[in-house]
C-alpha positions in Angstrom: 0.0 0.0 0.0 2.6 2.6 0.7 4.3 1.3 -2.5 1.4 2.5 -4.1 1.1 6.2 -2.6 5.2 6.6 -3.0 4.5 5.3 -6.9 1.7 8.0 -7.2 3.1 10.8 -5.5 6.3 10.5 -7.6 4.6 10.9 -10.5 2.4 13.5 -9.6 5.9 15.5 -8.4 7.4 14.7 -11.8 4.7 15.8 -14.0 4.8 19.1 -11.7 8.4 19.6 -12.7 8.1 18.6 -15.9 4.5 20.9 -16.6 6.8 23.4 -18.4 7.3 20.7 -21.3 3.8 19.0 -21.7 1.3 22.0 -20.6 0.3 24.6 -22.9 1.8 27.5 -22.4 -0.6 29.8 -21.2 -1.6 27.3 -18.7 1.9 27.3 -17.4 2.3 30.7 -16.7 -1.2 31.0 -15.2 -0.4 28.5 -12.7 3.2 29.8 -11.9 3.7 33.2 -12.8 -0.3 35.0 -12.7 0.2 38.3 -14.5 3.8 38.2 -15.4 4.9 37.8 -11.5 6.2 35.0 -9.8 3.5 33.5 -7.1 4.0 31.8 -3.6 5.1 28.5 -4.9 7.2 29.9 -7.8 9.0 32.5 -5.5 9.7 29.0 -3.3 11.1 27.0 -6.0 12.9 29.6 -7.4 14.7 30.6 -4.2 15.4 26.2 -4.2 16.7 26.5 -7.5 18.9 29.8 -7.0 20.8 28.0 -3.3 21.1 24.4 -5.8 22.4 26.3 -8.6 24.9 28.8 -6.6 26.3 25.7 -4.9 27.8 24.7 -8.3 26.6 21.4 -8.1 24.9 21.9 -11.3 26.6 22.7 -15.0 28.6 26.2 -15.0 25.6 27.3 -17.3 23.3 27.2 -14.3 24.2 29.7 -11.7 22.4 32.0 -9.2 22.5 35.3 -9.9 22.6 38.2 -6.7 21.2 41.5 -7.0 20.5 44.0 -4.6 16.9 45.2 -4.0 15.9 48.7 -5.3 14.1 49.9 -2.6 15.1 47.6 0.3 18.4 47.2 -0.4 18.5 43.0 0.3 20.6 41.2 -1.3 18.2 38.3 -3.6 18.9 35.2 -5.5 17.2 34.1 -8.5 18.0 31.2 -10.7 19.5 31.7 -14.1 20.5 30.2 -17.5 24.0 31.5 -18.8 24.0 31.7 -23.2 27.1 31.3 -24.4 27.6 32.9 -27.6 30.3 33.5 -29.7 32.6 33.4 -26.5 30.6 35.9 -24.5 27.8 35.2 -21.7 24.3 36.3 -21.8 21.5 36.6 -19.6 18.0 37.0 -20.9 14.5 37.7 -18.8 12.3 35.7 -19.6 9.9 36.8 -17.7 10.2 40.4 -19.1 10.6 43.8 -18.5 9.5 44.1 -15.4 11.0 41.1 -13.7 12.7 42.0 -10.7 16.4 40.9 -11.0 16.2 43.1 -14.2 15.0 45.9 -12.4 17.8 45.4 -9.8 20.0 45.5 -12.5 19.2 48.6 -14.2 18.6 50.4 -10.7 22.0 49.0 -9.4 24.2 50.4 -12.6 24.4 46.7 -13.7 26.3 45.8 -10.8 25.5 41.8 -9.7 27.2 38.7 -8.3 27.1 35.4 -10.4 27.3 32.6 -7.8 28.3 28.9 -9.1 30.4 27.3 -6.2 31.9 30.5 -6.0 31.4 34.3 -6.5 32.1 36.0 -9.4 31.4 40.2 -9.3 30.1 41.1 -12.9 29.0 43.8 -14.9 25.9 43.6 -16.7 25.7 45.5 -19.8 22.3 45.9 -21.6 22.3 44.7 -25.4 20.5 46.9 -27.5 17.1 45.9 -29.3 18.3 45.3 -32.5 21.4 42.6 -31.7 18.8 40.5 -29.2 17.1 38.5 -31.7 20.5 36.2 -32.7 20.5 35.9 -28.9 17.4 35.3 -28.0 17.1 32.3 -30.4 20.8 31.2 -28.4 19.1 31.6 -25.1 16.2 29.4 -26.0 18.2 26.4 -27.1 20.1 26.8 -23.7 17.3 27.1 -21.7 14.4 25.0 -22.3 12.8 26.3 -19.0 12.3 29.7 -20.5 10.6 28.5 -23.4 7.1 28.2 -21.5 7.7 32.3 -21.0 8.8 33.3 -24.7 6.3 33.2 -27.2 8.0 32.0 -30.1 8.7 28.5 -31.7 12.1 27.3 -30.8 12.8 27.1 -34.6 11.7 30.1 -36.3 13.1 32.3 -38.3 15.4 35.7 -36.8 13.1 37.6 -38.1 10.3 36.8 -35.8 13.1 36.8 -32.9 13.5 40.7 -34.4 9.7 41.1 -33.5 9.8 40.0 -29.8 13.4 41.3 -28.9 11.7 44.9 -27.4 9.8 42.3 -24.9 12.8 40.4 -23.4 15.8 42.5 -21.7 19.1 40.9 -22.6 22.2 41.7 -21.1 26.1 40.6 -22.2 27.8 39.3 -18.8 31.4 41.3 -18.1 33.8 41.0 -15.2 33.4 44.0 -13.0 36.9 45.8 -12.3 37.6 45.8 -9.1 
C-alpha cells in the first residue's frame, strides 16, 4: 500500500516539474507566474533553485544570480541560464521587463554577483534591441525552462526573434573591475 502512494506521488511531483514541457503555455504561466509575476510556490522553488544552482553542483551554465533590491536594499537570489555565444555570456528575462532581477540590475548600474560554487562580481551591460534577436534564439536552445515564458517557436526564423526582442531584456555578462 505505501508502494502505491510513493508510486503515485512521484509521478504527480514529476509531472509538476516537468509541466513546463507538456502544458500549454498559457496554462503554465497562469499556474506559476499569474500576471507576469512570480507567485508563492514559484518564488519557493525559485529561491530552491537559486541555493542548488549557486552551490555549483549543477553545469557552470546554471548559476544563481545576486542583486540588490531597489528599494530595500536586500541582497536576492534568482536562478538563471548563462547563453554562451560566440565566446561571450548572456543573460535573458524571460519573464520580461519588469522582472525583478532586471530591475535590480538597471537600478543598481548593472552591478550583480554570479554565484556557481563561487562568486564571481560582474558587470551587466544591456544589449540593444536590435542585436537581441540572434541571442534570444541562443538563449532558448540553452534554456528549455524559459521557453514556457517566450512566445516563439524554438525554430523560427530571426526575423520573428526581431519582433519580440523589445519584450525580453538581454544583457552581455562582463567582469566587474575591481
Amino acid at each position: 500500500m505505501i508502494g502505491y502512494f510513493i508510486a503515485i506521488a512521484a509521478v504527480i511531483v514529476i509531472a509538476f516539474f516537468s509541466a513546463e514541457v507538456w502544458m500549454p503555455r498559457a496554462w503554465y504561466r497562469a499556474m506559476l507566474y499569474p500576471g507576469g509575476k512570480p507567485n508563492a510556490l514559484s518564488r519557493r522553488l525559485n529561491a530552491a533553485w537559486a541555493r542548488l544552482f549557486a552551490a555549483g553542483i549543477w553545469p557552470t551554465w546554471l548559476a544563481s544570480l545576486e542583486t540588490v533590491g531597489r528599494r530595500t536594499g536586500r541582497v536576492y537570489s534568482a536562478p538563471i541560464v548563462i547563453a554562451e555565444i560566440a565566446g561571450e555570456r548572456y543573460l535573458v528575462s524571460m519573464l520580461g521587463q519588469n522582472a525583478n532581477w532586471v530591475q535590480n540590475v538597471r537600478a543598481a548600474g548593472g552591478i550583480a554577483t554570479l554565484r556557481h560554487g563561487r562568486a564571481e562580481e560582474v558587470r551587466l551591460e544591456e544589449v540593444p534591441v536590435g542585436e537581441r534577436a540572434p541571442l534570444l534564439k541562443a538563449y532558448l536552445r540553452a534554456a528549455p525552462g524559459a521557453r514556457p515564458h517566450i512566445d516563439i517557436d524554438l525554430n523560427a526564423e530571426l526575423s520573428e526573434f526581431a519582433k519580440i526582442a523589445p519584450l525580453y531584456p538581454v544583457f552581455r555578462i562582463t567582469r566587474r573591475a575591481r
